[in-house]
C-alpha positions in Angstrom: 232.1 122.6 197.7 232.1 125.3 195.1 233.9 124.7 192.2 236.7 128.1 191.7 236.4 127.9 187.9 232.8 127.9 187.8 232.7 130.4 190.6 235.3 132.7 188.5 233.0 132.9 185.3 229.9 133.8 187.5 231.2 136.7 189.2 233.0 137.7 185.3 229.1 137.6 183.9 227.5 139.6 186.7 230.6 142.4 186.0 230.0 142.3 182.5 226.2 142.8 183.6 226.0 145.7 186.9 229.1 147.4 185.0 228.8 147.1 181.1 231.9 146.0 181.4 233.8 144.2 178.2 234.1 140.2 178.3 237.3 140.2 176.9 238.7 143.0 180.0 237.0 141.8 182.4 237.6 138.1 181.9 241.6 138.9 181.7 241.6 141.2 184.6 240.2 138.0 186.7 242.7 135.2 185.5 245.4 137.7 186.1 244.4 137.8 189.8 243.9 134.2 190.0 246.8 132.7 187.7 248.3 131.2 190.5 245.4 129.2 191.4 244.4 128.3 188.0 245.7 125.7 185.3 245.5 126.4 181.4 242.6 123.8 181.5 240.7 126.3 183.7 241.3 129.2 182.0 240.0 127.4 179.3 236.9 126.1 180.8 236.1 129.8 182.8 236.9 131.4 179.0 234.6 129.1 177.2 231.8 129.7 179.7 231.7 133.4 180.1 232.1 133.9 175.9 229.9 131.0 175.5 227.0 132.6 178.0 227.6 135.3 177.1 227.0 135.0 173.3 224.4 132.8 173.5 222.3 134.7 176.0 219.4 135.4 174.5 218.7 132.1 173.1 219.3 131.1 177.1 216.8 133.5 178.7 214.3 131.7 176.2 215.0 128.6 177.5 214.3 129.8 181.4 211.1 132.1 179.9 209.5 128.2 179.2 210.0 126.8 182.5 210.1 129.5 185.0 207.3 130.9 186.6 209.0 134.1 187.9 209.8 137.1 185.1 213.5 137.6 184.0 213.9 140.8 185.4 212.2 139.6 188.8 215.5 137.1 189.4 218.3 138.6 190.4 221.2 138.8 188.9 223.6 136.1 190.4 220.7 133.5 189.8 220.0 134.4 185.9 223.5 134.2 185.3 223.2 130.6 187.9 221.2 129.7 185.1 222.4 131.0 181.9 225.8 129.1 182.6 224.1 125.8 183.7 222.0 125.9 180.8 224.9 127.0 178.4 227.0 123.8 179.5 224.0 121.1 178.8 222.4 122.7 176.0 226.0 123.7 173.8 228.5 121.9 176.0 228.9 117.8 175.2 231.8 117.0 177.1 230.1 117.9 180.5 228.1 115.5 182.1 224.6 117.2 182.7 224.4 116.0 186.4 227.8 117.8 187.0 226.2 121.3 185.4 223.2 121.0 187.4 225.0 119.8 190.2 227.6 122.6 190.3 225.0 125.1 189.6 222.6 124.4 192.4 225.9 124.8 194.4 226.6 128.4 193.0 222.8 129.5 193.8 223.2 128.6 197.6 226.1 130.8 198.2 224.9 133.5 195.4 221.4 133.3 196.0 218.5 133.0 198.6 217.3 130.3 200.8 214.6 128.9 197.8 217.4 130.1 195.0 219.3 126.8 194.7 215.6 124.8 194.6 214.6 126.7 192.0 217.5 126.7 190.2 217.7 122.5 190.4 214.0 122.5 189.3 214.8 124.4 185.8 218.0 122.8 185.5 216.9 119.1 185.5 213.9 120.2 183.0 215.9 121.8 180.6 217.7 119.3 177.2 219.3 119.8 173.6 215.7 119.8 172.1 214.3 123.2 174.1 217.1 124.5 171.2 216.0 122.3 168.8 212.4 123.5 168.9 214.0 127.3 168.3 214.0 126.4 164.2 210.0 125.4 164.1 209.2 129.2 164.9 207.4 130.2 161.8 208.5 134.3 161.7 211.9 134.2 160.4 212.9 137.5 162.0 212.2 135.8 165.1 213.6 132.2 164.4 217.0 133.7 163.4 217.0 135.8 166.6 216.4 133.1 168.9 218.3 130.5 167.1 221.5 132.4 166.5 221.1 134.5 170.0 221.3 137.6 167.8 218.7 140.8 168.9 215.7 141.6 166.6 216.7 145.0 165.9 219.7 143.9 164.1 218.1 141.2 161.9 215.8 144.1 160.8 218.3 146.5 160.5 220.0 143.9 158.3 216.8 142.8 156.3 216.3 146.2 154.9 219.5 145.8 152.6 220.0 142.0 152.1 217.9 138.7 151.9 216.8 136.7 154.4 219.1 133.7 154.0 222.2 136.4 153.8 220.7 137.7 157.2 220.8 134.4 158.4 224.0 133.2 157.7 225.4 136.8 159.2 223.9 135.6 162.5 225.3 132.0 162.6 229.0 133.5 161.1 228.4 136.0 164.1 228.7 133.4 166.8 231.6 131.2 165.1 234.8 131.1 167.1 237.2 133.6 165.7 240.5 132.8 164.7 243.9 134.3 166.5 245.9 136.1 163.6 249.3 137.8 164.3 251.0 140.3 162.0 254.5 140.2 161.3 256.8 142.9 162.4 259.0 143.9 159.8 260.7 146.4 161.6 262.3 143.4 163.8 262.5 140.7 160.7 265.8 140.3 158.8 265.7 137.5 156.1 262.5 138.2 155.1 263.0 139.4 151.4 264.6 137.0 149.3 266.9 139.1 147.8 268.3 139.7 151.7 267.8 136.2 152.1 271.9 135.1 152.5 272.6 138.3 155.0 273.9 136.3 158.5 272.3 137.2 161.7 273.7 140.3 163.0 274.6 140.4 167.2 271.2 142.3 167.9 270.0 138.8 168.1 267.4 139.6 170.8 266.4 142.1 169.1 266.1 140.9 165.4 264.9 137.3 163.9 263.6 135.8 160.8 260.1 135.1 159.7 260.8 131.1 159.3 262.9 131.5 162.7 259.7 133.4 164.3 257.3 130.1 162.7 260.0 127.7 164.4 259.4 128.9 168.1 256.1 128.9 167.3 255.6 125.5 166.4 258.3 124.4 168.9 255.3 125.7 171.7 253.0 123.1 169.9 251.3 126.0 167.9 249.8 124.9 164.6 250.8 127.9 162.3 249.3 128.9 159.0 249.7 131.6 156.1 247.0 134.4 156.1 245.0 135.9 153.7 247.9 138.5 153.8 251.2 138.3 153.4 252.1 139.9 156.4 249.8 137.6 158.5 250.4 134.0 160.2 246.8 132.2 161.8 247.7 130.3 164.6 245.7 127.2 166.3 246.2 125.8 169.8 248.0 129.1 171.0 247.6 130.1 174.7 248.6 133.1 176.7 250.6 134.5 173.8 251.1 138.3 175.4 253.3 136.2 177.5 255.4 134.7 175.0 259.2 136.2 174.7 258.4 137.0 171.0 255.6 139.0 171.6 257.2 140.7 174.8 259.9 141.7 172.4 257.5 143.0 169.9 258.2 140.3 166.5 254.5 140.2 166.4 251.1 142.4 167.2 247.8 140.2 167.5 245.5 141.5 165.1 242.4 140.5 162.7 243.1 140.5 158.7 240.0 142.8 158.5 242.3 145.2 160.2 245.1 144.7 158.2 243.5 145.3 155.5 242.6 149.0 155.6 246.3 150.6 156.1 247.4 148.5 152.9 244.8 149.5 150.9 245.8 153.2 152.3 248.9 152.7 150.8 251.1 154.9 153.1 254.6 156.3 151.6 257.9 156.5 153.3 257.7 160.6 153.2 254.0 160.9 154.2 252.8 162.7 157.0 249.6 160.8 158.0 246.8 161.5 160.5 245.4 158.5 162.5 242.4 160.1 164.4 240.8 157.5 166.1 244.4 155.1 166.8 243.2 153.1 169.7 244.1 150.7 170.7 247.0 150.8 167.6 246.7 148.0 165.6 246.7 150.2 162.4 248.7 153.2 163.4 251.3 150.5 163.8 250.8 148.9 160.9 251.3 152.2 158.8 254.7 153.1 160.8 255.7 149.6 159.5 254.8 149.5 156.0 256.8 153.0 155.9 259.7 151.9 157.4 259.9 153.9 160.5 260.1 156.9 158.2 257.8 159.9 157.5 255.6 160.9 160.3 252.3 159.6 161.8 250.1 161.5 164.3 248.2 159.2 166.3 245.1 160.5 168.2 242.6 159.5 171.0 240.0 161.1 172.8 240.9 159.2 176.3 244.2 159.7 178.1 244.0 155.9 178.7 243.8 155.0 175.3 246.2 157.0 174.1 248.6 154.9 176.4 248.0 151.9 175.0 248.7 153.2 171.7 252.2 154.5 173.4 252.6 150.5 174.8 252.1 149.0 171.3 254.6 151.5 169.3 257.4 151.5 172.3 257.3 147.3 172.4 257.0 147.5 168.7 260.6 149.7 168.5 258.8 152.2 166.3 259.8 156.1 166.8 258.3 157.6 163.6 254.6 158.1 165.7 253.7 161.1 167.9 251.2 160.6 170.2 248.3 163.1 171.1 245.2 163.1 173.4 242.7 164.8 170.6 239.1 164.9 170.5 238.3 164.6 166.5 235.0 165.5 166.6 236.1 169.3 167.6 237.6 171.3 164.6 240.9 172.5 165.1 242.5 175.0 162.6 246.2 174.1 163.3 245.6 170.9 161.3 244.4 172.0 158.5 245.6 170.4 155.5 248.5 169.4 157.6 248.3 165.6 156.3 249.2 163.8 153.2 246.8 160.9 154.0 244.3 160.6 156.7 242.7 157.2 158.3 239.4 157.6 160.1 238.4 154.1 161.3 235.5 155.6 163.3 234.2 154.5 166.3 231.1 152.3 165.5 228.5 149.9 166.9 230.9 147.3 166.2 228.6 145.0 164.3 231.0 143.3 162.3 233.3 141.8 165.4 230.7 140.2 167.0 232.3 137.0 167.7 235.2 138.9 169.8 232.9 141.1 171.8 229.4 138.9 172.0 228.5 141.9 175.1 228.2 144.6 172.2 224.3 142.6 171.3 223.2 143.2 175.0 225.0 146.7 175.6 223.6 148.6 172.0 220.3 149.2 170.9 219.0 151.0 167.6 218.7 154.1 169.7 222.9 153.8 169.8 222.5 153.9 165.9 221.5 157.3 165.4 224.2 159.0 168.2 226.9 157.1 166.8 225.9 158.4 162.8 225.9 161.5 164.4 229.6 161.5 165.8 230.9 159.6 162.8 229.4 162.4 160.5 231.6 165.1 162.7 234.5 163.1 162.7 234.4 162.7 158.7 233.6 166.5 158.5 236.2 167.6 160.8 239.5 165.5 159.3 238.7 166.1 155.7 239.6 169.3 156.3 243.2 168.4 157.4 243.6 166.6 154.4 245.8 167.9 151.6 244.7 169.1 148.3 245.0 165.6 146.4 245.7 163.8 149.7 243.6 160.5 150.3 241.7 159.5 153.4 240.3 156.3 154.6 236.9 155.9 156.1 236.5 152.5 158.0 234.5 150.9 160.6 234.4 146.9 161.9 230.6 147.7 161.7 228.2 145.7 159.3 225.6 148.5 159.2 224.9 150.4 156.0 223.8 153.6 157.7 227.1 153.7 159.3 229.4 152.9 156.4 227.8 153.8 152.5 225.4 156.5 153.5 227.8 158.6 155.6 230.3 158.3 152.6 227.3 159.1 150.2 226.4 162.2 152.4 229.5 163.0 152.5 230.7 163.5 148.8 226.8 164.9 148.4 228.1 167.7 150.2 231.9 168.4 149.9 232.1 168.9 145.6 235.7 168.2 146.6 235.9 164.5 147.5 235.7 161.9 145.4 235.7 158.1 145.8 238.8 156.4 145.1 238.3 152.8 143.3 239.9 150.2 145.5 242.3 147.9 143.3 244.1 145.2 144.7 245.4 143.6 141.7 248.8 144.5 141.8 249.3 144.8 145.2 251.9 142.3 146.5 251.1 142.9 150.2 247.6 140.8 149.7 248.0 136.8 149.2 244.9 136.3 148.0 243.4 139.0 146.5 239.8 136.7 145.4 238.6 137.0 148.9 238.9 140.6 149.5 238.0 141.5 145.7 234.2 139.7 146.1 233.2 142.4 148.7 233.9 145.5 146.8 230.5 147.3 145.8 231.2 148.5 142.2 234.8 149.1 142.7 234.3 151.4 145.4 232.9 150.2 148.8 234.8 147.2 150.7 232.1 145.9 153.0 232.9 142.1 154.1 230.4 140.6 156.3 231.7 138.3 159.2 232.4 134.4 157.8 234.5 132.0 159.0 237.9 133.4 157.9 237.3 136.9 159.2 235.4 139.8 161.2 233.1 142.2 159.5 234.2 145.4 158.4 233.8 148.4 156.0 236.6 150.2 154.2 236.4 152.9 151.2 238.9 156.1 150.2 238.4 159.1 149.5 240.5 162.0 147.6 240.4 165.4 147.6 240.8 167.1 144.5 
């Protein structure tokens, strides 16, 4: 008999492989469809199978290269995956028996594969122990030991290598494939209490529609969710939460999930309650709300996407959110427009990029980008960059940002950039007196000489570049 949960995560990995389709879509679309049949224990085991596979696949398809006899790209494509899951569980996976991985994969490759598939797949299966990954660190080329060992593709390891040392390198791969951690940001728009000079006002009627920020902990921690202060003040990190888009609170828009690295960029933006600002690239509008937040539901944002169907989500986030001070607009912003020009008091660009830096929420981005990616993406961040500044006010301010780790996408654009446009200049990024920031020490180590924020993925957060630009 085929076990559903297994069977669930196979046919997620050979979408995420014929389609290039996104884990993280992909694997909701399918629990959605099969909630009914499924308990939290295995959505948790399908989850941890198809991001663990999935991030460690490399590494995997090293451990079949040494005891099969048939080529990679000769097996098809339910059997790999057969494969990469079984070995997955008894290689990185110690609460699983290894007869019960075998076992259930030999089952998989009978429906999934040919007459001979499930044979062959018992015969690798039963071969393969923790040491095959052990032996990974005795490789003598450190390129490649970090490559296999960490699951991470040699082109960026190279990429990497040209700017930093080999043990930073290094530790960028292992940080890459760490477990992130589930952040939500506060929605002040919805949060009465939360200053302490407002801290005696009573809760008005609109009590479904208003709460407090030690209510909002309470009925978190009343769902058995451990809940911790961020890095910004804005910002809880929460442990042991499940299906939290389903929560009341969240349906009635207290709280958006978002990384700190993401936070960070609107703050250090620094929007005003009167501004008019440009967010070009707002999808899926994390930061667009953000901004409309920190201003109060006042002034004026302009949220842009090239994709109808982005856009939408945009409109989802600022509707659940109860925010009205954000227009949204299907734009393409690598196309000039002269309408906008020097329409906007601040401008955000976070571009779109190779995504580097988020590895550890989207482990597909390794096997679906290859350096050739590099040089089309520079191309449309460039355009972007060129385009918006022009929209920009005379003594406006404009944030280019990216959650990539790559120095060609972040410093040399901005480099280029001011080269060319006498103009510009970069703004020094000071967080000192900035209340919004809790602790100010972690962010403050990755600025480059005052000016360049470039934080490589650790264990608090995901990777990301941020610097700002005036015009004079």
């Amino acid at each position: 008999m085929i076990d559903k949960t297994r069977e669930l995560a196979l046919k997620i990995l050979y979408k995420i492989d014929k389609e290039k389709a996104y884990s993280n879509i992909v694997l909701n679309e399918m629990i959605r469809k099969n909630k009914k049949e499924l308990t939290s224990k295995d959505i948790g085991l399908i989850s941890e199978i198809v991001y663990g596979t999935t991030t460690w696949r490399l590494t995997l398809d090293e451990i079949i290269k040494k005891y099969s006899k048939i080529k990679l790209k000769k097996i098809s494509v339910w059997v790999l995956n057969i494969l990469r899951m079984g070995i997955y569980q008894i290689v990185f996976l110690d609460k699983i028996p290894k007869s019960a991985s075998v076992n259930e994969s030999v089952n998989l490759a009978k429906r999934y594969g040919h007459k001979s598939s499930s044979s062959f797949v018992n015969a690798i299966l039963r071969k393969v122990t923790k040491k095959d990954y052990e032996d990974f660190y005795k490789i003598d080329d450190d390129i490649q030991r970090i490559s296999i060992t960490n699951s991470m593709p040699k082109w960026i390891i190279e990429e990497l290598a040209k700017e930093l040392s080999i043990k930073e390198v290094e530790q960028i791969a292992i940080n890459s494939n760490l477990k992130p951690k589930l952040s939500i940001r506060i929605n002040n728009l919805k949060m009465q209490n939360f200053n302490k000079d407002i801290e005696q006002q009573s809760i008005s009627d609109e009590v479904n529609e208003k709460t407090t920020k030690d209510e909002l902990i309470k009925k978190l921690e009343e769902k058995d969710i451990k809940v911790k202060s961020g890095l910004l003040e804005d910002f809880l990190i929460l442990e042991n939460a499940k299906n939290i888009e389903n929560m009341e609170e969240f349906k009635q828009g207290f709280f958006t999930i978002q990384d700190e690295t993401a936070g960070i960029i609107p703050i250090i933006l620094q929007p005003d309650e009167t501004d008019v600002i440009l967010d070009a690239c707002s999808s899926p509008g994390g930061k667009t709300t953000y901004l409309a937040e920190m201003m109060k539901n006042k002034g004026k944002i302009e949220a842009w996407d090239i994709h109808e169907h982005r856009t939408k989500l945009v409109e989802v986030a600022i509707n659940r959110l109860g925010i009205t001070n954000v227009e949204v607009k299907v734009n393409d912003a690598t196309i000039y427009s002269e309408k906008y020009k020097e329409k906007f008091d601040k401008i955000l660009l976070d571009v779109p990029c190779l995504g580097i830096g988020v590895l550890k929420r989207k482990p597909d981005i390794k096997w679906q980008k290859n350096i050739n990616d590099l040089q089309e993406i520079t191309k449309v961040q460039r355009k972007i960059l060129e385009n918006c500044s022009q929209y920009l006010k005379k003594g406006g301010e404009l944030i280019y940002s990216t959650c990539s780790i790559l120095k060609e996408e972040n410093e040399d654009i901005v480099i280029e950039f001011i080269r060319n446009h006498k103009n510009f200049s970069i703004e020094k990024i000071d967080l000192k007196e900035n209340e919004m920031i809790r602790n100010k020490e972690f962010f403050e180590k990755y600025i480059t000489n005052g000016y360049y924020m470039q934080v490589y993925q650790n264990d608090e957060t995901d990777g990301f570049f941020v610097c700002k630009l005036k015009k004079c």
